[in-house]
Kinemage of the C-alpha trace (Angstrom):
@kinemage 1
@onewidth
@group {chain A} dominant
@subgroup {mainchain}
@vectorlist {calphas} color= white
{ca unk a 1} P 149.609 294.092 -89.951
{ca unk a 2} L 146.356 294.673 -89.483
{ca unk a 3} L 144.442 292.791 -86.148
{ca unk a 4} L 141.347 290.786 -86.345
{ca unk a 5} L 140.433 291.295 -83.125
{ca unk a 6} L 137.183 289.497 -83.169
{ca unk a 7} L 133.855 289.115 -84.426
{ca unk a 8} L 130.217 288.226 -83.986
{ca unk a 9} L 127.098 286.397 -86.073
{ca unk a 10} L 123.659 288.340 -85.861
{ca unk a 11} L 120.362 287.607 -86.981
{ca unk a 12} L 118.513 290.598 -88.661
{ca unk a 13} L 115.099 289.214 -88.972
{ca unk a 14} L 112.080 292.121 -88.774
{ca unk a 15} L 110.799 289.967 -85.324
{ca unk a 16} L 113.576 291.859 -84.089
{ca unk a 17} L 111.845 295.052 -84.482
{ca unk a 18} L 108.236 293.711 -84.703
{ca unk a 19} L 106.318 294.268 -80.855
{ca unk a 20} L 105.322 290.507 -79.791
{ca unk a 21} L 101.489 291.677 -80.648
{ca unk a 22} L 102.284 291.654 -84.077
{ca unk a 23} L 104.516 288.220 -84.653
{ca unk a 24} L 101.241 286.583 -85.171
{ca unk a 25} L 100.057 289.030 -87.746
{ca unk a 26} L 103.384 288.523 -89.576
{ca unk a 27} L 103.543 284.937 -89.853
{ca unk a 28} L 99.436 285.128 -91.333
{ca unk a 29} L 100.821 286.446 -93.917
{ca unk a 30} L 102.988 283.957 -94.990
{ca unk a 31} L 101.158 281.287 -94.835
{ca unk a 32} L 100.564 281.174 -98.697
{ca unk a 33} L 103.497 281.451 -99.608
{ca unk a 34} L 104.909 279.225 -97.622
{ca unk a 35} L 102.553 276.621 -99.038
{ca unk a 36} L 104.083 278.018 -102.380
{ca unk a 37} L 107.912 276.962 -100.962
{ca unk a 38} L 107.014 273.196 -100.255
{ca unk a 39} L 109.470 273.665 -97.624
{ca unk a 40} L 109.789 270.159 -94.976
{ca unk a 41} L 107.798 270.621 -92.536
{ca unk a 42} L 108.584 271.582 -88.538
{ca unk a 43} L 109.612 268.895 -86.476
{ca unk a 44} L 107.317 270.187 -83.650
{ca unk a 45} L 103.783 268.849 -82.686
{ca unk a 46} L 100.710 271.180 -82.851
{ca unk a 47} L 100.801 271.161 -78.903
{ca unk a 48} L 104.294 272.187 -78.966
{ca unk a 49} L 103.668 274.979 -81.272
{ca unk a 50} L 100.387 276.045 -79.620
{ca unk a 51} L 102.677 276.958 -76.457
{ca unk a 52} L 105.140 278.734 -78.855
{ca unk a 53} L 102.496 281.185 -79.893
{ca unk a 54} L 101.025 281.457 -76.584
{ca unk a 55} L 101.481 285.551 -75.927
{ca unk a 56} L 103.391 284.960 -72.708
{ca unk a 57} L 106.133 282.625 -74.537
{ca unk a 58} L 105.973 285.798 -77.355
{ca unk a 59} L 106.513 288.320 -74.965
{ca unk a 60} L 109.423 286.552 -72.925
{ca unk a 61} L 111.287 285.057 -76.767
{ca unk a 62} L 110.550 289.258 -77.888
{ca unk a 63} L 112.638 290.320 -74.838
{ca unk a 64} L 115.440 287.706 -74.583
{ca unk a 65} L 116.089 288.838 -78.445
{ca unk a 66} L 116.266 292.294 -76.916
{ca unk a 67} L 119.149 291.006 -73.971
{ca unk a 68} L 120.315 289.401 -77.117
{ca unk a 69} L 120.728 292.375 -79.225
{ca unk a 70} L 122.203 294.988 -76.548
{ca unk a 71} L 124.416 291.805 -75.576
{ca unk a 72} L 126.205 291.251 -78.682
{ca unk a 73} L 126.565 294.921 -79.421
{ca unk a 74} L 128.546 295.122 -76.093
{ca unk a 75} L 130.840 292.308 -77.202
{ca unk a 76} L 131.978 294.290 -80.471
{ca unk a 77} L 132.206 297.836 -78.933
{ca unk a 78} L 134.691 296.050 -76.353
{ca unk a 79} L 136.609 294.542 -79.143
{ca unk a 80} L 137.012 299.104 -80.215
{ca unk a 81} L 136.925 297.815 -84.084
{ca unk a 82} L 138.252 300.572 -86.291
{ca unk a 83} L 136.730 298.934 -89.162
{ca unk a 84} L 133.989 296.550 -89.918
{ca unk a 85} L 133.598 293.454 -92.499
{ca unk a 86} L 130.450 292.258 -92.719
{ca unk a 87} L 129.272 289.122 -94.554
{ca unk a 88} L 125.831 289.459 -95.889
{ca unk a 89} L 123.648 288.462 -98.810
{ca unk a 90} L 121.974 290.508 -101.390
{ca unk a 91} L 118.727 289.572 -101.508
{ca unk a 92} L 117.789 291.572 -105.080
{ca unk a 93} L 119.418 294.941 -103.542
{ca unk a 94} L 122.713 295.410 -105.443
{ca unk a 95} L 122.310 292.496 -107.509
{ca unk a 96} L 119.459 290.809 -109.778
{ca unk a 97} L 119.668 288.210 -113.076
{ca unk a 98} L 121.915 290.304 -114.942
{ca unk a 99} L 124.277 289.334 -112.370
{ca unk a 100} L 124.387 287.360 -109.743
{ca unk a 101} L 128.233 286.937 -108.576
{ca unk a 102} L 128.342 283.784 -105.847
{ca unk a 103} L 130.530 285.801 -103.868
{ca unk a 104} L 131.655 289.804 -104.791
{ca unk a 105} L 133.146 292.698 -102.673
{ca unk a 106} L 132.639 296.060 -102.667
{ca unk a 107} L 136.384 298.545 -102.101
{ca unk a 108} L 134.872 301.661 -103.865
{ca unk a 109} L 134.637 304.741 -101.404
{ca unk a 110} L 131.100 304.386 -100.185
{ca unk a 111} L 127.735 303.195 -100.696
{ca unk a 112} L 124.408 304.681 -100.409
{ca unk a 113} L 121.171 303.027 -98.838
{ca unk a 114} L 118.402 304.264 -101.411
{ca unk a 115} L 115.306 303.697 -99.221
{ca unk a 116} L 112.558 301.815 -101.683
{ca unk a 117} L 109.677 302.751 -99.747
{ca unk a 118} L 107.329 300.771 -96.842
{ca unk a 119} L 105.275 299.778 -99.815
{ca unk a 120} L 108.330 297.292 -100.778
{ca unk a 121} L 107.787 295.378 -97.309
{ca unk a 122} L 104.530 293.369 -96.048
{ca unk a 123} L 102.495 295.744 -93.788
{ca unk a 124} L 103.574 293.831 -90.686
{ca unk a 125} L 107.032 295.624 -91.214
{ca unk a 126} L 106.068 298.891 -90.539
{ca unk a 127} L 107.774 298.975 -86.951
{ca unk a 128} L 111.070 297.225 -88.655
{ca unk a 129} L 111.312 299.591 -92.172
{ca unk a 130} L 113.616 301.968 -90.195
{ca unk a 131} L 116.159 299.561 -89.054
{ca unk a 132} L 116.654 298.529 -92.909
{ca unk a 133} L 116.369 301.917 -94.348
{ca unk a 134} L 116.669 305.349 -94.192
{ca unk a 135} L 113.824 307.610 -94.976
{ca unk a 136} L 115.908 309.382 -97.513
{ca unk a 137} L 118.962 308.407 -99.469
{ca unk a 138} L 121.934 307.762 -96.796
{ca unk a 139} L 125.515 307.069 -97.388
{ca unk a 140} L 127.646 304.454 -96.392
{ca unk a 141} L 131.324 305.347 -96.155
{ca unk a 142} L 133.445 301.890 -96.672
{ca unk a 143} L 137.294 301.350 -96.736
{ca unk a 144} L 138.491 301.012 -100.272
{ca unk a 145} L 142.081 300.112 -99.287
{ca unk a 146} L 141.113 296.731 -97.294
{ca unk a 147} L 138.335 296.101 -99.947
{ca unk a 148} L 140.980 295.492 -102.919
{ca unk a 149} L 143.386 293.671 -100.347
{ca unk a 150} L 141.030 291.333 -99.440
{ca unk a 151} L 140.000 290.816 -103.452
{ca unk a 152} L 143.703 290.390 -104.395
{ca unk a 153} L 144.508 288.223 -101.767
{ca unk a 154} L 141.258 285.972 -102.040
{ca unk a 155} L 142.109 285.616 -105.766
{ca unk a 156} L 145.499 284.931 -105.236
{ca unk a 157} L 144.290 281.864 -102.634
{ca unk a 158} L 142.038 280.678 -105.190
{ca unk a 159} L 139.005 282.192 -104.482
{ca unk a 160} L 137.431 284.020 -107.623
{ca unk a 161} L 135.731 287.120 -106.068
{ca unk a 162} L 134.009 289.153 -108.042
{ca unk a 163} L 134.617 292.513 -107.283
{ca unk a 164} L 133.051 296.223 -108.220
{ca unk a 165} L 133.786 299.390 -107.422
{ca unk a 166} L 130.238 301.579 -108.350
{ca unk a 167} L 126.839 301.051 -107.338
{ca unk a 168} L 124.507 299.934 -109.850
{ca unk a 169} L 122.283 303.063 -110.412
{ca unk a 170} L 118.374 302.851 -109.188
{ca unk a 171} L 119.956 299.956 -106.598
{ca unk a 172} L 120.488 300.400 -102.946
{ca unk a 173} L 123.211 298.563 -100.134
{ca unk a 174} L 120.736 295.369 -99.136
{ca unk a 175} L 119.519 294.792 -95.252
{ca unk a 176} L 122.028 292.597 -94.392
{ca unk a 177} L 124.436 295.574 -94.119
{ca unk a 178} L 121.930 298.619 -93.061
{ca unk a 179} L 120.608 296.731 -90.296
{ca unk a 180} L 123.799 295.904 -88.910
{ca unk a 181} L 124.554 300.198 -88.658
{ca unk a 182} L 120.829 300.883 -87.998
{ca unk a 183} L 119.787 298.664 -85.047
{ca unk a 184} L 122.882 296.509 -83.203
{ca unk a 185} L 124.616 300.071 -83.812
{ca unk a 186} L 122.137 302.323 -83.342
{ca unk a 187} L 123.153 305.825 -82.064
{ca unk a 188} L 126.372 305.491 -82.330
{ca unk a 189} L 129.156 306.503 -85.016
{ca unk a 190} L 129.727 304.833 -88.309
{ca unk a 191} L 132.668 302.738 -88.329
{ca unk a 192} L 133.891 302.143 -92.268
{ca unk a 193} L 132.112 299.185 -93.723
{ca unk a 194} L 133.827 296.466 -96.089
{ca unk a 195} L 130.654 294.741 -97.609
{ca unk a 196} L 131.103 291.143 -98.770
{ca unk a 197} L 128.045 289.953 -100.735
{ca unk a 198} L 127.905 286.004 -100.495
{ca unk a 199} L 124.667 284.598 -102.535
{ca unk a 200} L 123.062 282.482 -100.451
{ca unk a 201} L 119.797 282.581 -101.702
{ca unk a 202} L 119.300 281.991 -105.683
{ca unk a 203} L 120.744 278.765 -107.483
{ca unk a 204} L 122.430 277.568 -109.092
{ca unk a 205} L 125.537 279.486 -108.079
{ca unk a 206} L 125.550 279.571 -104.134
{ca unk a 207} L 128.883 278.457 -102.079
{ca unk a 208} L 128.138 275.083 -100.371
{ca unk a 209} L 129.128 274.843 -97.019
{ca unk a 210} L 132.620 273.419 -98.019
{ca unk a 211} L 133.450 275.749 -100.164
{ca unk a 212} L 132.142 278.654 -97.351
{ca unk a 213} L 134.949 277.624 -95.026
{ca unk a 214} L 137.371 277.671 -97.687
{ca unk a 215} L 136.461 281.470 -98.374
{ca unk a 216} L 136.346 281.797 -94.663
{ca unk a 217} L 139.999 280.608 -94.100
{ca unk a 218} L 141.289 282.440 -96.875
{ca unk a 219} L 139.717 285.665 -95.722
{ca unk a 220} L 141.301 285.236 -92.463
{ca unk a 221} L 144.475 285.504 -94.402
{ca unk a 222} L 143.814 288.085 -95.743
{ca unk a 223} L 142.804 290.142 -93.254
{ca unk a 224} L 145.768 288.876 -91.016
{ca unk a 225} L 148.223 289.818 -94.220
{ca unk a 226} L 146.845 293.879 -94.417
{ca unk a 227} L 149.715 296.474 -94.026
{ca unk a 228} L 148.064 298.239 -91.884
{ca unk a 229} L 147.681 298.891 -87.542
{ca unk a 230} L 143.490 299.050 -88.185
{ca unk a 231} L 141.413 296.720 -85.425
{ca unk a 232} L 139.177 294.704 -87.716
{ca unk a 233} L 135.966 293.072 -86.818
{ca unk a 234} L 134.101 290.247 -89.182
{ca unk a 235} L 130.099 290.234 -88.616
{ca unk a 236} L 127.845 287.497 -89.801
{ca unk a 237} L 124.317 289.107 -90.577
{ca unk a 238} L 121.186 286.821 -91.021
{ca unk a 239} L 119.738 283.737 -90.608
{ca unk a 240} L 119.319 281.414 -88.611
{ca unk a 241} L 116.687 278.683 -90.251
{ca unk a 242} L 113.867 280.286 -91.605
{ca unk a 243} L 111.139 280.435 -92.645
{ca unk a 244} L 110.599 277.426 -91.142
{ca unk a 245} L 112.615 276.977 -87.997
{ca unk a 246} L 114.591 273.844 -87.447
{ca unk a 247} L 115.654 273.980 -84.218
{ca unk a 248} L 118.547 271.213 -84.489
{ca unk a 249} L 120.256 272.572 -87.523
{ca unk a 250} L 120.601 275.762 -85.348
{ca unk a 251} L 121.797 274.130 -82.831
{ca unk a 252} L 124.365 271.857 -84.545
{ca unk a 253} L 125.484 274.971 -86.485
{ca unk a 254} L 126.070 276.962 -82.951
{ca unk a 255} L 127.651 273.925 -81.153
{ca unk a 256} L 130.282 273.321 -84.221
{ca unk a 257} L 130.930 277.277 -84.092
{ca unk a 258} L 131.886 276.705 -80.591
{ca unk a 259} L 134.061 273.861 -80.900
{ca unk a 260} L 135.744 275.448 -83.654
{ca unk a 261} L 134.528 272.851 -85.520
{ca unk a 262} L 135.012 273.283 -89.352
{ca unk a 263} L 134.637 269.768 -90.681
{ca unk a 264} L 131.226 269.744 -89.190
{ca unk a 265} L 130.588 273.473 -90.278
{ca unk a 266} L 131.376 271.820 -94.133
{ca unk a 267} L 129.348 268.983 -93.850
{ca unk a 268} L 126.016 271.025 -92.808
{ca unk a 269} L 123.583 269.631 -95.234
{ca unk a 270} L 123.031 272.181 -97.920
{ca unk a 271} L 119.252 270.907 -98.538
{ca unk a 272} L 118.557 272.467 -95.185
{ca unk a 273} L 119.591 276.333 -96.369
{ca unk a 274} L 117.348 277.622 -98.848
{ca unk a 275} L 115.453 280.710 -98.019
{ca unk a 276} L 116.198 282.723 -95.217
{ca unk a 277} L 118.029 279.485 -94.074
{ca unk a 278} L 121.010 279.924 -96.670
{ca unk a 279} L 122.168 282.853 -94.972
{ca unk a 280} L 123.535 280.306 -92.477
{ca unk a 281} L 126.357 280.682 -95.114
{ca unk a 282} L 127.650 283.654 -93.553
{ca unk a 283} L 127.584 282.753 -90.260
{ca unk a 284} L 129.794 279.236 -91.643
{ca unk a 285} L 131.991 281.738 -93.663
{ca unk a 286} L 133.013 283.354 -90.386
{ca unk a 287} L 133.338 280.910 -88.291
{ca unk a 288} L 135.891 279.470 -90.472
{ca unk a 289} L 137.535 282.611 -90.383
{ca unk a 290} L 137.873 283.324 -86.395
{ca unk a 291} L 139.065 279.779 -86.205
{ca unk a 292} L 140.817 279.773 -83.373
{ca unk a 293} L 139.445 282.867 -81.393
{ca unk a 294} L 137.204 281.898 -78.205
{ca unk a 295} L 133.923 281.966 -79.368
{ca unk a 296} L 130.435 281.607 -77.319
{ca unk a 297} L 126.777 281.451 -77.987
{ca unk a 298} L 125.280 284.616 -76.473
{ca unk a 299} L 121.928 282.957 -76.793
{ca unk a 300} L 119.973 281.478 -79.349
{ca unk a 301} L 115.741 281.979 -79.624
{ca unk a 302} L 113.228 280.213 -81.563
{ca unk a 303} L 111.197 282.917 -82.010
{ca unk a 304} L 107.505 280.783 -83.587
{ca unk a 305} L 105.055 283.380 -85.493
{ca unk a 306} L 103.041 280.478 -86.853
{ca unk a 307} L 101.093 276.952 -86.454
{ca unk a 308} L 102.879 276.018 -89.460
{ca unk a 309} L 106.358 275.873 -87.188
{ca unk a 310} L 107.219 279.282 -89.287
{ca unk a 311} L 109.396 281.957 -87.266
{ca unk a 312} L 113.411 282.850 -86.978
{ca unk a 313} L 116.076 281.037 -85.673
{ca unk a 314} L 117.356 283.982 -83.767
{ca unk a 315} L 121.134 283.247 -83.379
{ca unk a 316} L 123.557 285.860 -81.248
{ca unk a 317} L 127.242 284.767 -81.342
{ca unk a 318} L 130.480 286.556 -80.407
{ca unk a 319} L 134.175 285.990 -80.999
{ca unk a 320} L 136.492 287.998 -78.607
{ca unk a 321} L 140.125 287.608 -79.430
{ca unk a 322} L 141.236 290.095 -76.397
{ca unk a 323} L 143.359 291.835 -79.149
{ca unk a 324} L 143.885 295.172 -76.625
């Protein structure tokens, strides 16, 4: 049978890749929108957030996201995965109104990032574009054979995945999946990719937090139950709470992780993830699945861009199951 052998959860967020200079530039821009979201407001006082955006505190949150980074990438390259799953959501990509599956997976024999362009990113991006895209078109290879085990088995279990074996034509793998090979891999070889598109983002079909362990146990079984003598790792890509950063729900969510707590991982209020937020979804969805394996914050950063409390909940977590 195959091994899970661990795992890790990974924010992707374009701070990653923006120079601390420019975090201020980004979050200008979203101040109108923002007003737009009528999203509840930060918790923090103006003082508070004044020595956020100070440009020491940017520089020093800028490099303990680096330590972060290089950190959790030497946590899964110790695990020697053969193959990765990674839980991510589509964020228009693969998938727009004509369908919009709450949770789908991908066992066809590869997928290609079709690069839309700089022009499809704010101008603040120009630094990240490359760790979400290729310049050209670039393929993805992906393991068919654990793809439809992990559909049969999630059906059988009660889980109704949708499931598709082609890539819509004109539509490209989303970030969630490119940045995990283009920047916490960078350099290195390709390791086969199972893609598991949860929707987070658009109503009225998302997984609530309940219903994300449930997937997450039953994936675990899944994986556990493949014929096969493949090491397997399960990566959460995204979040944390953003745009606007709420520092406890981060916190809770990371605690409960650790504790391998998945009543409190279901009772996460599901007013609090919409936006970038909601892709604290994956992060539940995996937790629930390495129930069980040792599991520790590598470090968590509230990394502020804005007075209005606006920024990334940077989260960097790894699961090591010692499965040598």
């Amino acid at each position: 049978m195959a091994l899970l052998v661990g795992g890790a959860g990974v924010s992707h967020s374009p701070q990653l890749s923006i120079e601390p200079g420019g975090w201020r530039a980004h979050g200008d821009l979203e101040q109108g929108r923002l007003a737009e979201l009528g999203l509840p407001p930060t918790d923090r006082t103006a003082d508070e957030l004044a020595g956020e955006l100070d440009e020491r505190v940017i520089t020093a949150r800028h490099e303990a996201c680096q330590r972060a980074l290089e950190a959790t990438r030497r946590e899964l390259l110790a695990m020697r995965p053969d193959i990765l799953v990674v839980i991510g959501d589509d964020q228009r990509e693969l998938f727009l109104d004509d369908i919009m599956p709450a949770l789908s997976i991908f066992w066809g024999t590869s997928l290609d990032d079709r690069p839309p362009g700089m022009t499809a990113y704010p101008s603040t991006m120009e630094s990240a574009y490359r760790y979400y895209h290729a310049e050209q078109e670039d393929t993805y290879r992906t393991e068919p054979g654990l793809g439809l085990h992990l559909v049969e088995r999630l059906v059988e279990s009660g889980v109704d995945a949708a499931q598709f074996t082609e890539q819509p034509a004109g539509r490209t793998l989303g970030h969630a999946f490119t940045f995990i090979y283009r920047r916490l891999f960078e350099g290195l070889p390709r390791l086969p990719l199972v893609p598991i598109m949860l929707n987070t983002y658009y109503p009225p079909n998302q997984p609530t937090p309940r219903r994300c362990v449930e997937i997450g146990r039953a994936l675990r079984a899944a994986i556990d139950s493949w014929p096969s003598d493949k090491r397997v790792a399960l990566i959460a890509s995204g979040g944390l709470t953003h745009p606007i950063i709420d520092e406890k729900l981060d916190r809770r969510l990371l605690e409960a992780l650790e504790r391998h707590d998945c009543d409190d991982l279901a009772q996460l209020p599901a007013e609090g993830l919409t936006e970038g937020s909601s892709e604290i979804r994956n992060w539940i969805a995996v937790g629930a699945a390495l129930h069980g394996i040792p599991g520790r914050t590598v470090d968590y950063i509230p990394a502020y861009r804005s007075a209005a409390g606006s920024g990334c909940g940077m989260g960097f977590f790894a699961w090591n199951g010692d499965g040598s």
